[in-house]
N, C-alpha and C positions, 0 to 999 in steps of 0.2 A: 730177287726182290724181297724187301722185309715185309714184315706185319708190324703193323702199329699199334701197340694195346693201350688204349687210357683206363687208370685205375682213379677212382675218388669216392667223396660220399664216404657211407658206411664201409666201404671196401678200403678204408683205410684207419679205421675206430682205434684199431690195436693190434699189439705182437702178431695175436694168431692172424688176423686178417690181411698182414703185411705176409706173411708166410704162405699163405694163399695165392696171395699174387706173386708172390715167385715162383710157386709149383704152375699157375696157369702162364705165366710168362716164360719160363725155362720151357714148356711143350711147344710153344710158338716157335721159341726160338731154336729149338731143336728139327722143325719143319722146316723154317723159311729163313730164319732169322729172325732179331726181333728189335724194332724199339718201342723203348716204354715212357708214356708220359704217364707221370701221377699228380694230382691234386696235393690238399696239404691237408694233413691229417683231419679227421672227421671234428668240426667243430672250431678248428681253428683260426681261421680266415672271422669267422662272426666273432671271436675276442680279438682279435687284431681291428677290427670295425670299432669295437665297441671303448677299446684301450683310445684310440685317437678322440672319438667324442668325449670322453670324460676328464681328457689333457685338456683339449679346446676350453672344456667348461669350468676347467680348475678344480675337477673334484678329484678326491681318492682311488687311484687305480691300484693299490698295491693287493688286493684280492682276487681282481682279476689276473695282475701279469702273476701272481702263483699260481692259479689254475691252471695258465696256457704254460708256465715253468713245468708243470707239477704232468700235465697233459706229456709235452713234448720226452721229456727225461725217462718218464713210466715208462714211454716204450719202450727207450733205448734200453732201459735197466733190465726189463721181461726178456726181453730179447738177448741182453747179455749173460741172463741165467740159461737162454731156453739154446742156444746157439754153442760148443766149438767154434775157437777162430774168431769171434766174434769182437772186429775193434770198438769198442767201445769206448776206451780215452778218446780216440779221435774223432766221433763222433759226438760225444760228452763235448769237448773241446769246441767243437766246429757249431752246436745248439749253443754253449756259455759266449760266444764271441757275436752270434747272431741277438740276442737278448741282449745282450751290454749296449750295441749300436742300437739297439729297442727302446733302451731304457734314455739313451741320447737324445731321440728323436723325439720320444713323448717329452721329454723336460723342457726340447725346443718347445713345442706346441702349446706346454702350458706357456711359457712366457709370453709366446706371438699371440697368444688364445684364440688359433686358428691351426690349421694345417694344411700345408703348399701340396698341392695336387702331385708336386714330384717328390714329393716326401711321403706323402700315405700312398701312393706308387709301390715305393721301397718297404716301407711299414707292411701292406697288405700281400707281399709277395713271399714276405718270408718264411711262410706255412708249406710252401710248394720248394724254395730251398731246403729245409729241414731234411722233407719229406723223401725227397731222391740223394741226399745224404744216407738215410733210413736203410733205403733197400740196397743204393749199392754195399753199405757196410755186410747188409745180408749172403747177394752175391756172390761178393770176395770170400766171405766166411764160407760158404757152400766151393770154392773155386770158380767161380764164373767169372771170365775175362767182363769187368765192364765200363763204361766209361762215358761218364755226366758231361752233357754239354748244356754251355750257359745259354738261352735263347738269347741273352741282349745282344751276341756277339752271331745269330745266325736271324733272328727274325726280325725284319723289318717293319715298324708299323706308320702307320700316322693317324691324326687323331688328336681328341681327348685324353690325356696321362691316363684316366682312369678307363678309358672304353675306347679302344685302339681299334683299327682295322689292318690286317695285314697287307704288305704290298708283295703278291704272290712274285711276281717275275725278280725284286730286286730279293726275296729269301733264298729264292731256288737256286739262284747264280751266288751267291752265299754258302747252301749249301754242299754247292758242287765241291767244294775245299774241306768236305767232310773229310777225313779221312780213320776210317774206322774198319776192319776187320771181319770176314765172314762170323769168326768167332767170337766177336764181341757185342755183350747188350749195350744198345745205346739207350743211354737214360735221360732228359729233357724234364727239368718242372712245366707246368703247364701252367697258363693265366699271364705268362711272361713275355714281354717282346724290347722292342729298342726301338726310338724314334729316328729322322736322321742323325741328330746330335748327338746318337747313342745314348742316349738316358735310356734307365728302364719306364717302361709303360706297363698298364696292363690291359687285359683283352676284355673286359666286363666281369662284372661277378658270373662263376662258373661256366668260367671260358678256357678250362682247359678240355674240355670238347673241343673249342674252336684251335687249341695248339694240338692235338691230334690229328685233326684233318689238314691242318697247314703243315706240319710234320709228311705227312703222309703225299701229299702232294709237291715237299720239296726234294722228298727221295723218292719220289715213283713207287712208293712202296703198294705191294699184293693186295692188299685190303685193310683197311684201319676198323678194328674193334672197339666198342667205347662198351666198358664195363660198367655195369651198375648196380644198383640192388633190385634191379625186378626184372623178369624174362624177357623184356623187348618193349615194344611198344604197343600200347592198346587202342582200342579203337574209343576209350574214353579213360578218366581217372579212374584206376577201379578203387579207391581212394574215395570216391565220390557214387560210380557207380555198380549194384551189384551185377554181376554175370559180365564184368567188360571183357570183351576178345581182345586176345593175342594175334596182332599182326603178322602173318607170316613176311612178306613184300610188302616192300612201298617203294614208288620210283622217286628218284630225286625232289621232280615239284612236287610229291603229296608231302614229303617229307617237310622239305620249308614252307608249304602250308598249314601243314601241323604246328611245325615249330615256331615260328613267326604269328600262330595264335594264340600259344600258351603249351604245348603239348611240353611241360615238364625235361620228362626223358630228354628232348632234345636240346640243344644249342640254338638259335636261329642262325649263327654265323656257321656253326660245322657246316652245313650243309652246302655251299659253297665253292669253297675250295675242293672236296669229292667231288663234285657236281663237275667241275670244270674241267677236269685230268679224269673224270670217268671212273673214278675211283669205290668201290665196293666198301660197304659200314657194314658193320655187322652190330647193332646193340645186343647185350647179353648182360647175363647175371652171375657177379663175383658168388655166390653163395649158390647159385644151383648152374656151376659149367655146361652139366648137359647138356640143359633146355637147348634147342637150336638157336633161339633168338630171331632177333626181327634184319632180314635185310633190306638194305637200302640203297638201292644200285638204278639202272635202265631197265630193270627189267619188270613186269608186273604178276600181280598175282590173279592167279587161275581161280584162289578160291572167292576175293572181296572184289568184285569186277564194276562196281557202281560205286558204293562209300566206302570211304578208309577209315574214317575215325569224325570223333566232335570234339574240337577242341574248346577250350577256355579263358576267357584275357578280364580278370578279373582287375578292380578298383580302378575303373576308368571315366574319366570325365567330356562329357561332347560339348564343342563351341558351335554355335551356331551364329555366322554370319548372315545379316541379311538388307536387305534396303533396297531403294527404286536406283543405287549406284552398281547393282549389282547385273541388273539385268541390258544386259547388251555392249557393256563396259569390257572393251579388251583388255588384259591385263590385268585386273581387278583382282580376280581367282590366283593368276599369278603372283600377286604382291601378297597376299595372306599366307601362300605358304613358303614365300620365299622370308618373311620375318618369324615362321614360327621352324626354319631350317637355321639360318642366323642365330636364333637362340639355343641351337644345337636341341632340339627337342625332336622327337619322334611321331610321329604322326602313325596311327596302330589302322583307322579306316577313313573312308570318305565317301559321304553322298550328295547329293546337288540334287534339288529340285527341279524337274522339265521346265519350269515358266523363270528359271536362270534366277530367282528371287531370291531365292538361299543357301549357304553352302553350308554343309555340316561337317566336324570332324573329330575323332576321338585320341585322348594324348591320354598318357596315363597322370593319374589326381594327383600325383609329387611336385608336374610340372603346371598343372591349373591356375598357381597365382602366378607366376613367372610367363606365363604364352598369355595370359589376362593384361597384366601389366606391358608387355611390345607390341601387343595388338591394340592397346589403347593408345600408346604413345603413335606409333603408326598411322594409324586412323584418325588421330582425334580432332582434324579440321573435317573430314567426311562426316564423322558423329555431330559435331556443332550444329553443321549443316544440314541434318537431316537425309542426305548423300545416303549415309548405312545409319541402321537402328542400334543401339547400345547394343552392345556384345553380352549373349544370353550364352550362360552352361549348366547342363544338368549332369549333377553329379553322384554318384553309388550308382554307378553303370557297370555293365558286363558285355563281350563281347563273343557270342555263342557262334562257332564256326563248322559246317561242313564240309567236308573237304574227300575228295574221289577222284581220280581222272575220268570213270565210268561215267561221271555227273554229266559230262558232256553230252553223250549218245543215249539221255534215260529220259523218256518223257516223265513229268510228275512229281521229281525229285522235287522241286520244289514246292508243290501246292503241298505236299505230303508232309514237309518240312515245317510249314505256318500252320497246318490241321494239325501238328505235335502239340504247335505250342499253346495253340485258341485250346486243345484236348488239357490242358495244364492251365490254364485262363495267366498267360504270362502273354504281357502284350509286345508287340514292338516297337522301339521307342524309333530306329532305324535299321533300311536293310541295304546291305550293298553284295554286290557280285564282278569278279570281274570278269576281264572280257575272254579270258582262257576257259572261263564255267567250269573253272575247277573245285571252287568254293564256293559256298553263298556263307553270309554272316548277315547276323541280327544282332542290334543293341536291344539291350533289354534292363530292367532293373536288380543292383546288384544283390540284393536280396534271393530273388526268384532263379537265381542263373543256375543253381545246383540243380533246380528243379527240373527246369528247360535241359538242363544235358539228360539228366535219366529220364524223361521223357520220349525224348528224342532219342536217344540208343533203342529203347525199349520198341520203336518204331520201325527203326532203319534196321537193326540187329539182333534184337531176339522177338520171339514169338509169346514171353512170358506177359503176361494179364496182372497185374497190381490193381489189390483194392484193400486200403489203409482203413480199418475200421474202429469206430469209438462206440462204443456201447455204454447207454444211460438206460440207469434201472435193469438188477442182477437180481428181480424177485424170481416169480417161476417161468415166467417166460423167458425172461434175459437170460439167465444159467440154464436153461435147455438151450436155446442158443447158443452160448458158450461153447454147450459140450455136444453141440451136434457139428460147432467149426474144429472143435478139435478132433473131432473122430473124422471127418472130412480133408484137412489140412493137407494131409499127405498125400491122398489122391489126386485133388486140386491140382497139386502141384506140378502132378505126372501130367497132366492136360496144361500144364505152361498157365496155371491162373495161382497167382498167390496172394491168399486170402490171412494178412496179421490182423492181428488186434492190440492195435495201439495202447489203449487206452480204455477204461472201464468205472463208470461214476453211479454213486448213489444220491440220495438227497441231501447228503454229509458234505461230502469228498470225489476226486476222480483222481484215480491212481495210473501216470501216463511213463512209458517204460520205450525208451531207444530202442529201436531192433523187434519190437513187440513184442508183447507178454506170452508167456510162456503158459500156456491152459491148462498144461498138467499140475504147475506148481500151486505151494497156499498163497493164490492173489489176493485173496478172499484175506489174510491177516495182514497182507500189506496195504490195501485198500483202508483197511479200519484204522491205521495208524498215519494214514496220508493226510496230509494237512491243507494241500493243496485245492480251493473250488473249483465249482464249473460253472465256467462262462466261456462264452466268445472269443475271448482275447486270448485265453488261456491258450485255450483249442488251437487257434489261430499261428498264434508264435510256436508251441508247437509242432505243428507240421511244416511252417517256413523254415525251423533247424534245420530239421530231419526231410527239408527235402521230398515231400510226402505226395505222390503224383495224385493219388485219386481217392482223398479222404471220403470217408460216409458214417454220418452222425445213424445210430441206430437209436430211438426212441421205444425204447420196450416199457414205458409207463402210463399211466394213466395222469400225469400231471399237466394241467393249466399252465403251468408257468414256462416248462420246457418247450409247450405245442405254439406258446406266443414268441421263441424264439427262433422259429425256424425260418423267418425269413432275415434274419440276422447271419443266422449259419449257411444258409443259400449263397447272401452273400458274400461271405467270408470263403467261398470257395468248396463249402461240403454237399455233398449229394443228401437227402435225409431221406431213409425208409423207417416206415414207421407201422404200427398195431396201432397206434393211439388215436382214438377217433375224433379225437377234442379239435383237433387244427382245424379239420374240414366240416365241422357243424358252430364253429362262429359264427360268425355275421358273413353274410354274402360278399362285402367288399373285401373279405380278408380274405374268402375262397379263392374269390377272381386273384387277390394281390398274391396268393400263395401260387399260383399258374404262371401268373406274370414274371414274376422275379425270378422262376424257374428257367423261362424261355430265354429270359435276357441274359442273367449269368449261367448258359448251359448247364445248368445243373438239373438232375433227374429229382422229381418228390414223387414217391413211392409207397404203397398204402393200399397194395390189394388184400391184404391180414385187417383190414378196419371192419371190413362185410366181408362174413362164410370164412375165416381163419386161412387155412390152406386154401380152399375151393380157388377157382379165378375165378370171381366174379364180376370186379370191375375188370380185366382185362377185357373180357370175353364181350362187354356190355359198350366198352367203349369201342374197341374193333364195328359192333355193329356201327353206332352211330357213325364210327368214321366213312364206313362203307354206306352209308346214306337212309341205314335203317330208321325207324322211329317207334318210338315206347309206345304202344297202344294200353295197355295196362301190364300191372306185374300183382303179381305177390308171391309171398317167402314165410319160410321159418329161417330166422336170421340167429337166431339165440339158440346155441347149443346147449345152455343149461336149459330153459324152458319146453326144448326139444325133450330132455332127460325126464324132467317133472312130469311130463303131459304123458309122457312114455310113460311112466312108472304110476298114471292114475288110469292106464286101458286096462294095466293088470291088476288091477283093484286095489293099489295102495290109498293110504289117504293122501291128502294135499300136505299133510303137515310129515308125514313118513317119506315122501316121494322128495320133499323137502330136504330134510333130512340124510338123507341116502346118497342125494347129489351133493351137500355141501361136504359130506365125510369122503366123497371120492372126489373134489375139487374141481366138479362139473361147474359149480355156483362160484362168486366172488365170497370174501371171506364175509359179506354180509349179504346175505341173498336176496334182499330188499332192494338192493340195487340191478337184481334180475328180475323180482316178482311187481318193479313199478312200474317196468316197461320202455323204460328211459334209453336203454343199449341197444334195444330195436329201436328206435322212435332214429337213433342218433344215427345209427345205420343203414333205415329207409331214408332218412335225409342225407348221407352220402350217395345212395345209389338214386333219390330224384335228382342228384344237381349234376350225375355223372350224364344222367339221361337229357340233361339241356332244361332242367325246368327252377328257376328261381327263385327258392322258399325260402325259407327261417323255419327254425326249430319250434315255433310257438305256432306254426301256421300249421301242423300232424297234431289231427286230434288223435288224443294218447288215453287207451283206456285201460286201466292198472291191474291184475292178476286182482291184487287183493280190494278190495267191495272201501268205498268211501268209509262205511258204519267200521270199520276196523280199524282199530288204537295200534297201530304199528309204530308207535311211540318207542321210545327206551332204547337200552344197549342189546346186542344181538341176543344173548341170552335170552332176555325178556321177549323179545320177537319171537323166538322160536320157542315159547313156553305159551306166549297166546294162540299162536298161528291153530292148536287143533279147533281153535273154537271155527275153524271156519273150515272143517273136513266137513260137517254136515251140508253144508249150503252146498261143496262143491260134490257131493256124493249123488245129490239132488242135480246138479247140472249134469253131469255125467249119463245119471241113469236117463234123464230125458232126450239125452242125446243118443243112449246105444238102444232105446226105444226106436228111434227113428233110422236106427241102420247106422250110424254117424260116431264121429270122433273129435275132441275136443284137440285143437290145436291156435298157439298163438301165433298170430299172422300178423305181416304189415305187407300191403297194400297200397297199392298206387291206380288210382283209377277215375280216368275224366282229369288229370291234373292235381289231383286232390290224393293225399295222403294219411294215412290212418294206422293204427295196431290198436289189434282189440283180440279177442277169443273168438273164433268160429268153430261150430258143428260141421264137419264137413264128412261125407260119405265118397263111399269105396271108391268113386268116378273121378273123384278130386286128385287133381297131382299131390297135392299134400299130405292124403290120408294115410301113407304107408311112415311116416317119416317118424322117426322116435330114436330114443338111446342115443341123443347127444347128434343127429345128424344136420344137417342143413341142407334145406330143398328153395331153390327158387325157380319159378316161372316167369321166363318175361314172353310173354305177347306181343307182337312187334308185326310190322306190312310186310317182315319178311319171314316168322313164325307165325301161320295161321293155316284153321285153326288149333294147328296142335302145338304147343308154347314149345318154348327153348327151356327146358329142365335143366339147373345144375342141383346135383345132390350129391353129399359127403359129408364127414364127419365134421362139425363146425364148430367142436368145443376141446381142450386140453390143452395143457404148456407143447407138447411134440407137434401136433399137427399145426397151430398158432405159427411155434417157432419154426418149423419146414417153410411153413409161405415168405416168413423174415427173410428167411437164408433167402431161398428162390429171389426175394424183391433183391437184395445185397450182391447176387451172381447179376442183375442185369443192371447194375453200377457199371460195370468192366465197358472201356472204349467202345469195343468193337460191340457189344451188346445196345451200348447206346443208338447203334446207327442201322441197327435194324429195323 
């Protein structure tokens, strides 16, 4: 018995690549025998398409047919430098007589301004004569017995001229009158067939796949190969998705479950004819032999025992019948799809409602005005009538498929499957399964569908964690961030969590890079020349390109305007971790509305770095409540700069040195007024009252300022810190009355009776607070389950490192599986 090898695609570009396939077709045929179907040259078949449209339309084709001239001839010529032996006239010869009859046909079409379906038949087939012209000339040149047979005169089809089906029993009794030689290649174009009337037909576009397995099936041949440019089959596009697996097995039905959803690589029709004669495929790759490749036989694989792959069926359109005619009405279902088979259309799924009211179904959007148009003529006394309701379609559909025999015997596959997609907020427009539970499919919007397949691989097939990150504001917190994910990156990775950065914006610009930016490079001079803002929309479209499972807005600013965006960006599908305190000391209805739109559009808002930088302190504060605790009183030093000052006046600095010392070591903001008013505690004890269940405003903490009402803290910072010694005396005078008494000065905020406060207190040795200095953070909360000795959290609560630590930390529990803990 022979092998069947089909060669197309890139595996037929050019000279070398036809040489290729001789070298892998001569080792086949040296094992078993061989025959060879080819496609038609890479490229050619789409100017033969495109030559007919531009006849029909009466435009200029003579650039095109030079190209497909200029195409076809190269190779002969390459090949007649690169070859001894190499007939070449008669191959020259046999492409000038092929083009002459080209030139015929278009000249008819302009004048009919149309083209007869058996005419672009002939037209569109002549890429795949050329082409097994090609290699036998090869062949011969090499010595190989070989010998081209014409499929009109061995394959039967019916059908469509243009999208044929083979009639297996009346080829194979056709073929039996083979008569060909152990020693000889047999050569066959592919996409070719003959109707009764012996016209040529053809088999669909890129349907010599399907002349490979009807080949293979009319000679009982060993196993048919279908050659191509990638190792096999995947369990997604890796095209689309990263890390997709190589298939080792698939049995026949995962096969035209694949292929019948989109899965590229295959033919829908190959699968078939193998199928039926029991026949072994072997997909492989012209450009790496080795690889083993993907088989496709009865038999299954050891290693993928549950899912096989997700396939694809992009640009499609769902009609949705409906009406009180539909419900109990026999025949009804049947009359819709017997006028949308009449109009030779395809029908790709189907679901029907339990309560019989509606039938749904997906065609692809070519056919959408044409199955509109016979379903209205059809129907249109039941429409008058109100019988059925006006025929509804939604259209930019996608049709996302799983596909397994294992599906059958696995509990869960399915809940697992819609938790992919609600985890990607891609809805489902419709789902159907059939009754084998070899597949399930969801319609979905065609937009989102790239998103929904790496989603979904990342689920069923690898263990890898994606988390899509935009950073706003690259002052000192954002660039320690930066450069704490990229000294990070690669560890990450080794734990299966990978952590890009999409995108990165100042108050300028947001500079957004495919494939994520690169942290080693100068983003930093690309960002300054980016022209590009930040908004919403931006963001948005964005990560719909790219596909982007599990974006998270990082807020490293102090900006009002970005903190009023966030429930913008929730909705838009981003997670938001943030330092920025500003969102959650709005107004109360925004707090709640910040919670709210979090729950509904699953998205995480993140904000343990707003109070104590690293420290967890709202984690730890809301675990209590959830567990049923209740705030009895609290108080803190929240402020790591004024932790630093207060530190730096035990050791007998002044107020205005201690000052000083902390804004030189960027304990302070760059104006330290905005640490010495009080205002970043006030904003952070009203974070942690409202975590605690208690419903203030920022105007309801009385706030009592470092610096004394009688001080002109007027002017640019300069002048602030040129007045500030006038007030070393007063505080040298607090101070000493304070270490009179045993006691130490520290800024506290306070929560006690419901009522909140920051002020300065004396407090002695006994006090949780009085050891706290040099930038630390100490809180107490008192609580019915802390007494009477308080819950202390303490650690260092001021600097860009520790700040940007707690970011990272909120940004790691973005990732799926971290959400559902």
């Amino acid at each position: 018995m022979m092998k069947v090898l089909k060669f197309g695609g890139s595996s037929l570009a050019d000279a070398k690549r036809y040489l290729r396939v001789k070298e892998i077709s001569l080792a086949a045929h040296e094992e078993a025998g061989a025959g060879v179907v080819l496609s038609a040259p890479k490229g050619v078949t789409n100017t033969l398409e495109a030559l007919c449209a531009l006849a029909e339309q009466g435009k200029n084709y003579e650039v095109e047919f030079a190209n497909l001239k200029h195409t076809l001839t190269s190779i002969a010529a390459e090949l007649s430098e690169t070859l001894d032996n190499f007939d070449s006239d008669t191959l020259n010869a046999f492409i000038t007589t092929k083009l002459n009859e080209l030139v015929k046909h278009l000249q008819g079409i302009a004048l009919l301004k149309c083209s007869p379906t058996p005419i672009t038949a002939q037209i569109l087939s002549l890429g795949e004569y050329v082409s097994v012209n090609i290699f036998s000339a090869i062949l011969s040149a090499h010595g190989v017995k070989n010998l081209i047979i014409d499929p009109v005169e061995y394959v039967v089809a019916e059908g469509d001229y243009l999208d044929s089906l083979a009639d297996l029993s009346a080829s194979r009794a056709r073929f039996a009158d083979l008569n060909a030689d152990a020693e000889t290649v047999v050569i066959m174009p592919g996409f070719v067939a003959a109707n009764e009337d012996g016209e040529k037909v053809t088999l669909g576009r890129n349907g010599s796949d399907y002349s490979a397995a009807i080949l293979a099936a009319c000679v009982d041949a060993e196993c048919c190969e279908i050659w191509t440019d990638v190792d096999g089959v995947y369990n997604a596009d890796p095209r689309q998705v990263e890390g997709a697996v190589l298939l080792d097995k698939l049995t026949y039905q995962e096969a035209m479950e694949l292929s019948y959803f989109g899965a590229k690589v295959l033919h829908p029709k190959t699968i078939g004819p193998i199928a039926q004669y029991s026949i072994p495929c072997l997909i492989r790759n012209t450009l790496n032999p080795a690889a083993p490749g993907t088989l496709i036989s009865h038999e299954a694989s050891s290693k993928w025992v549950q899912v096989k792959g997700i396939s694809l069926l992009e640009n499609m359109t769902m009609f949705n019948i409906s009406g009180p005619g539909m419900k109990g009405m026999v025949g009804m279902a049947a009359r819709v799809f017997e006028v949308i088979s009449n109009a030779n259309i395809s029908i790709s799924l189907i679901t029907q409602s339990s309560s019989e009211y509606s039938i749904s179904f997906c065609i692809n959007e070519k056919d959408q005005e044409r199955a509109k148009n016979v379903l209205e003529d059809a129907f249109a006394l039941e429409i008058d009538n109100h019988v059925l309701e006006p025929i509804q379609t939604k259209e930019h559909l996608a049709i996302v498929t799983l596909v397994g025999d294992g599906m059958r015997h696995s509990k869960g596959l399915a809940a697992k499957f819609f938790s992919a997609l609600a985890q990607a907020r891609v809805n489902n427009v419709a789902i159907a399964q059939g009754s084998s539970e070899r597949s399930i499919s969801t319609v979905v919007e065609g937009r989102k569908a790239k998103k929904a397949v790496k989603v979904i691989h990342q689920n069923f097939f690898s263990n890898l964690h994606t988390i899509d990150a935009f950073l706003v504001g690259c002052g000192t917190v954002g660039s320690e961030l930066l450069q704490q994910i990229n000294r990070q990156q690669e560890k990450l990775l080794q734990r299966n969590i990978s952590l890009k950065v999409f995108g990165i914006a100042n108050s300028k610009a947001v500079l957004l890079q495919q494939g994520g930016i690169d942290l080693q490079s100068d983003w930093q001079s690309l960002l300054k020349v980016s022209e590009q803002k930040l908004d919403t929309e931006t963001l948005q479209k964005f990560v719909h390109e790219q596909s982007l499972v599990n974006p998270v807005m990082i807020d490293c600013t102090t900006s009002d305007k970005i903190a009023t965006q966030y429930l913008e960006f929730m909705e838009a599908g981003f997670h938001i971790v943030t330092p920025n305190k500003k969102a959650n000391t709005m107004d109360m209805a925004t707090y709640n509305e910040l919670r709210q739109v979090a729950q509904t559009c699953n998205r995480q808002f993140l904000y343990e770095t707003t109070v104590g930088a690293g420290l967890p302190v709202i984690d730890n504060l809301q675990k209590l409540i959830y567990a049923g605790d209740e705030l009895v009183q609290f108080e803190g030093i929240l402020s790591g700069s004024l932790s630093f000052i207060f530190g730096k006046l035990d050791e007998g600095f002044s107020l205005s040195e201690a000052t000083k010392i902390a804004r030189e070591n960027g304990f302070t903001e760059p104006d330290p007024r905005d640490d010495l008013s009080g205002m970043d505690v006030a904003r952070k004890l009203l974070i942690m009252a409202r975590e605690a269940g208690l419903a203030m405003e920022l105007d309801d903490i009385q706030i009592e300022s470092v610096l004394p009402e009688s001080f002109d803290s007027s002017g640019d910072v300069e002048q602030f810190m040129a007045n500030l010694p006038s007030l070393d005396e007063h505080f040298a005078k607090l101070i000493g009355d304070a270490k009179e008494q045993g006691k130490v000065l520290r800024y506290v905020g306070s929560i006690v009776d419901g009522k909140c406060a920051v002020k300065m207190l004396a407090v002695d040795q006994a006090h949780p607070l009085y050891a706290i200095k040099d930038g630390e953070n100490a809180l107490a909360i008192h609580s019915h389950y802390y007494q009477p000795i308080p819950f202390v959290i303490r650690g260092y609560g001021a600097g860009a490192a520790v700040t940007a630590a707690g970011v990272f930390a909120d940004v790691l529990r973005t990732m799926p599986w971290a959400q559902n803990i």
